[in-house]
C-alpha positions in Angstrom: 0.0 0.0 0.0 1.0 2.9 -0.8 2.1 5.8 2.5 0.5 9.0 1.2 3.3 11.8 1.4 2.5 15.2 2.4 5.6 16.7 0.8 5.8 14.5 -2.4 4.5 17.5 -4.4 7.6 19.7 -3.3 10.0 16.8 -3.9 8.5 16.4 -7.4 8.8 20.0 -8.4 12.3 19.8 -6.8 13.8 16.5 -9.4 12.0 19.2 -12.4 13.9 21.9 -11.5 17.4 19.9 -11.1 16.6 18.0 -14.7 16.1 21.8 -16.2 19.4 23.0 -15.0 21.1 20.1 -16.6 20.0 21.0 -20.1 19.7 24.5 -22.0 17.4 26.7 -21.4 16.4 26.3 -25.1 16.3 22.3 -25.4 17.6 21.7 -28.9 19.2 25.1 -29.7 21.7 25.5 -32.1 24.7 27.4 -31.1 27.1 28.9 -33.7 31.0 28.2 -32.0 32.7 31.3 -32.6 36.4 30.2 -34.2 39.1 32.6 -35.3 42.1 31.5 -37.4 45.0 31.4 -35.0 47.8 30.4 -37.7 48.2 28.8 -41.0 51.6 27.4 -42.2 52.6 25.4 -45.6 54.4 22.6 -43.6 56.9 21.5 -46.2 60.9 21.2 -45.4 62.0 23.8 -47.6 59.4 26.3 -46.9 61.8 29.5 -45.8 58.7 31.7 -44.2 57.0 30.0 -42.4 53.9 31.2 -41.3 54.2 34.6 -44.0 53.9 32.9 -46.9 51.0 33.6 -48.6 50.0 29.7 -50.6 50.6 26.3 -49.9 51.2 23.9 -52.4 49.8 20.2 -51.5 51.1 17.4 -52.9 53.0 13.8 -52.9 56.0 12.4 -53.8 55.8 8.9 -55.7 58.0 5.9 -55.1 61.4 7.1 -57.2 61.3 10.1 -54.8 64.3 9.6 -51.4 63.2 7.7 -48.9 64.1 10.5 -46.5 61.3 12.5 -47.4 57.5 12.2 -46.2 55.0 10.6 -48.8 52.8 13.4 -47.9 55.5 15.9 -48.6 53.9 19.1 -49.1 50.6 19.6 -46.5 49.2 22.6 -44.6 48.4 23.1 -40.9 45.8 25.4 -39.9 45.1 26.4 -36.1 41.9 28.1 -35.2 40.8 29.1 -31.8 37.2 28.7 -30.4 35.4 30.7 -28.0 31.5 29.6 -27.1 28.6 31.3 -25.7 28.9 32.3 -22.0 27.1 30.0 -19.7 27.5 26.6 -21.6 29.2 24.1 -19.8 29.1 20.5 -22.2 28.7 18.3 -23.1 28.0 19.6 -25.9 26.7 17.7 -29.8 27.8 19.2 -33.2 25.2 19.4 -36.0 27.5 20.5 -39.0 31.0 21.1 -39.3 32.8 22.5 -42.5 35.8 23.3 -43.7 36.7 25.6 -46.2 40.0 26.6 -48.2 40.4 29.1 -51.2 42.6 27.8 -54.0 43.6 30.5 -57.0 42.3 30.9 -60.4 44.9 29.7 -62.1 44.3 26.1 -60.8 44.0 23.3 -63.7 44.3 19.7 -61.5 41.3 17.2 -62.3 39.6 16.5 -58.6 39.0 12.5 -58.5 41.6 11.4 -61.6 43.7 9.1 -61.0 47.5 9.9 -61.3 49.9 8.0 -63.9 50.9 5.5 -61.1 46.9 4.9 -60.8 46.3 6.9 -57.1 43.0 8.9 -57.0 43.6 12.1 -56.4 41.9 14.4 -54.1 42.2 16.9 -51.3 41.7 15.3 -47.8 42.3 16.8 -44.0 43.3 15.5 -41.5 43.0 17.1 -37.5 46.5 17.9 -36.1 48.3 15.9 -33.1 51.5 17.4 -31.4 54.0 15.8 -29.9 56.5 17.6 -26.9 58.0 19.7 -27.2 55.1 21.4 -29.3 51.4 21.2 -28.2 48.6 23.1 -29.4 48.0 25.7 -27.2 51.1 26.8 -28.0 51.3 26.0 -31.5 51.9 29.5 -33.3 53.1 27.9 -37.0 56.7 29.7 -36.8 58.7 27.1 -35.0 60.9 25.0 -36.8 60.1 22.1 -39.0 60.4 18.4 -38.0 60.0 15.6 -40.5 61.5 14.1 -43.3 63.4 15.9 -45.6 65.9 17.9 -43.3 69.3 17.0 -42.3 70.9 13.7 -43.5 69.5 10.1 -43.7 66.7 10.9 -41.6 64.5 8.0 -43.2 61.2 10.0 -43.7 60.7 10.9 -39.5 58.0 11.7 -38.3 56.7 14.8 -38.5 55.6 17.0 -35.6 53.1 18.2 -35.4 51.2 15.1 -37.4 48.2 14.1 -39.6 46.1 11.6 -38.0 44.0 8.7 -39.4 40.2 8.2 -39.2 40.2 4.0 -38.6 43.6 3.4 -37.0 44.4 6.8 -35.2 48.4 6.3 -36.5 50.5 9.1 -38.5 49.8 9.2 -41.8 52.2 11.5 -44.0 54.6 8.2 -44.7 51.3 6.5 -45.8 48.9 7.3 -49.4 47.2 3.9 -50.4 45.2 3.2 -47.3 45.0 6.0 -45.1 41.2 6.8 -44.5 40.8 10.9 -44.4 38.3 12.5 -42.0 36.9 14.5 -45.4 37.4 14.6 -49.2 37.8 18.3 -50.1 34.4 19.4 -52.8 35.3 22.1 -55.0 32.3 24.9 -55.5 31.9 26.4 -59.1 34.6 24.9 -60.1 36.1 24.7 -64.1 39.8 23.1 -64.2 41.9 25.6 -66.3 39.0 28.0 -67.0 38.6 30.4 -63.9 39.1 33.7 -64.0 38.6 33.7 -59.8 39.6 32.0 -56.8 37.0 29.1 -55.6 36.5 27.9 -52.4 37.2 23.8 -51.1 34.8 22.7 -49.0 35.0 19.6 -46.5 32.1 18.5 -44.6 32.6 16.5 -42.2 30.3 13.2 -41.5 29.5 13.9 -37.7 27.5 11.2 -37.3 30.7 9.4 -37.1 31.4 8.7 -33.3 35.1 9.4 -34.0 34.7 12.7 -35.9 32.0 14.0 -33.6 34.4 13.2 -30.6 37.0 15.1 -31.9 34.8 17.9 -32.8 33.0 18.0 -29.4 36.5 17.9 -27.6 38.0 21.1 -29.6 34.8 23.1 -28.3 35.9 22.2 -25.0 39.5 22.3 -25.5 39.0 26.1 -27.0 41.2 25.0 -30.2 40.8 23.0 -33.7 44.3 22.2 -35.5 43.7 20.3 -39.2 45.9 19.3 -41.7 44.8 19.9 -45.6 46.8 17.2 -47.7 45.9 16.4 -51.3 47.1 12.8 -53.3 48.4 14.6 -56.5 52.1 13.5 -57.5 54.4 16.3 -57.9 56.8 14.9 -60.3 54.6 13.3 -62.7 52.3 16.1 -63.2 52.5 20.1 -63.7 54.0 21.6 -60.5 51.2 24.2 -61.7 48.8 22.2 -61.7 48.4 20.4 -57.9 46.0 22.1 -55.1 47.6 25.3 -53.3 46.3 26.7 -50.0 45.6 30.1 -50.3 46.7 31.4 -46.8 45.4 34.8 -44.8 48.3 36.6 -46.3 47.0 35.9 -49.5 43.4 37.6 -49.1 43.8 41.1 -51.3 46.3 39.6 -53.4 44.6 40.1 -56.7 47.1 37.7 -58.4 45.0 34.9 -57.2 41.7 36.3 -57.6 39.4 38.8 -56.1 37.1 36.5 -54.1 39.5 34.3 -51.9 39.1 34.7 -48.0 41.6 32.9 -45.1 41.1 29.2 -44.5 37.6 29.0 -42.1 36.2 26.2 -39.7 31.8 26.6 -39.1 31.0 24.9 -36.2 27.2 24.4 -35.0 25.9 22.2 -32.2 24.0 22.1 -29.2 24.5 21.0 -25.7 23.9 17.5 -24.5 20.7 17.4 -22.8 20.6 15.2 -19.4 17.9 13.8 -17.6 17.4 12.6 -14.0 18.3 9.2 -14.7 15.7 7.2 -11.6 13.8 9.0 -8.6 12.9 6.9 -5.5 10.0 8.1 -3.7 9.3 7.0 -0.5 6.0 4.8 0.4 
């Protein structure tokens, strides 16, 4: 039998009030994150200003090429930094994530060809990891280069910071044939060899993957987004003037590119987590 309570009422409307203050005021609003580029650098071994120079070439070297040198030698690394509306503590869920690029008008590759040695080619990204003595709250895109390609017999070492894999989680700028990108770069209003203006590169990434959407929900917390932009085109069987290039924030006003190009951007949308009470026990 059930023992009537005189102050169930008041312990009812107390379990509401805790469940609201676990979720947003608005359940299922959309937040727009608030990211700013922090830096943007062509990470290559002979790039001689680093984080001033104003394009990134992106490309691959095929197997004649040194075995001291990355695979993936010529990437970009892009830092943004995130700042979220005031009073939302996580967890939180992102709806849409894009990233974009600008590459100039002069561009003539062929997006989804395959090369002469039978590679599809494509733009992919990658998000950035960064081993001591860098990390990425400090990362500022000036410091000097490690990786293949500098000094002597350094049997393509690993770079730092690195491009991550989707499936495995393990460095991929020694590997092309079966690294699995976290997004395959879409180009917008784009004519190979017949532009007379810079086009965007879009990648939007799938976040109903568990592993994308953890990454993305950690850099809201963490306050920072680092991605590498890395494209499968082989430099020495092809046009050097005719492989993907990064148009960096130096670049915007540059008319030589174009007139249209704007600094690398990351969109971020999501809403927080909602929680519930999960059981309440009241007394008979």
């Amino acid at each position: 039998m059930i023992r009537r309570d005189p102050f169930l009422l008041a312990r009812l409307l107390s379990a509401l009030l805790l469940s609201l203050a676990w979720t947003s005021s608005t359940p299922g609003q959309i937040f727009d994150a608030n990211v700013e580029l922090s830096s943007d650098r062509w990470q290559y071994p002979f790039n001689f200003t680093p984080g001033s120079r104003q394009n990134g070439p992106l490309f691959i070297l095929d197997a004649t090429d040194s075995a001291d040198f990355n695979a993936r030698d010529g990437m970009v690394i892009i830092k943004w930094e995130i700042t979220l509306p005031p009073d939302l503590p996580g967890p939180f869920e992102v709806v849409e994530a894009t990233l974009r690029f600008w590459d100039r008008k002069q561009a003539g590759y062929v997006l989804g060809s395959l090369s002469p040695s039978g590679r599809p080619q494509q733009i992919e990204i990658y998000p950035a990891r960064f081993d001591d003595p860098y990390s990425e709250a400090s990362w500022q895109g000036t410091e000097p280069y490690v990786g293949g390609g500098v000094g002597s017999a350094t049997g393509a070492a690993f770079r730092n910071p690195y491009p991550i894999d989707l499936a495995t989680g393990a460095h991929v700028e020694n590997n092309i044939l079966t690294a699995t990108p976290w997004a395959i770069g879409e180009a917008v209003g784009y004519t190979p060899g017949q532009m007379t203006d810079a086009f965007p590169i879009d990648f939007h990434l799938d976040v109903s993957h568990p592993t994308i959407q953890a990454e993305l929900s950690e850099d809201l917390l963490s306050g920072y987004s680092s991605w590498f932009i890395s494209a499968t085109f082989e430099i020495n069987t092809i046009d050097a003037s005719a492989i993907p290039q990064v148009l960096m924030s130096e670049a915007v006003g540059n008319t030589a590119w174009g007139t249209s190009h704007r600094a690398p951007s990351l969109s971020i949308h999501f809403r927080e987590k909602a929680s519930s009470v999960g059981s309440w026990h009241l007394y008979e």
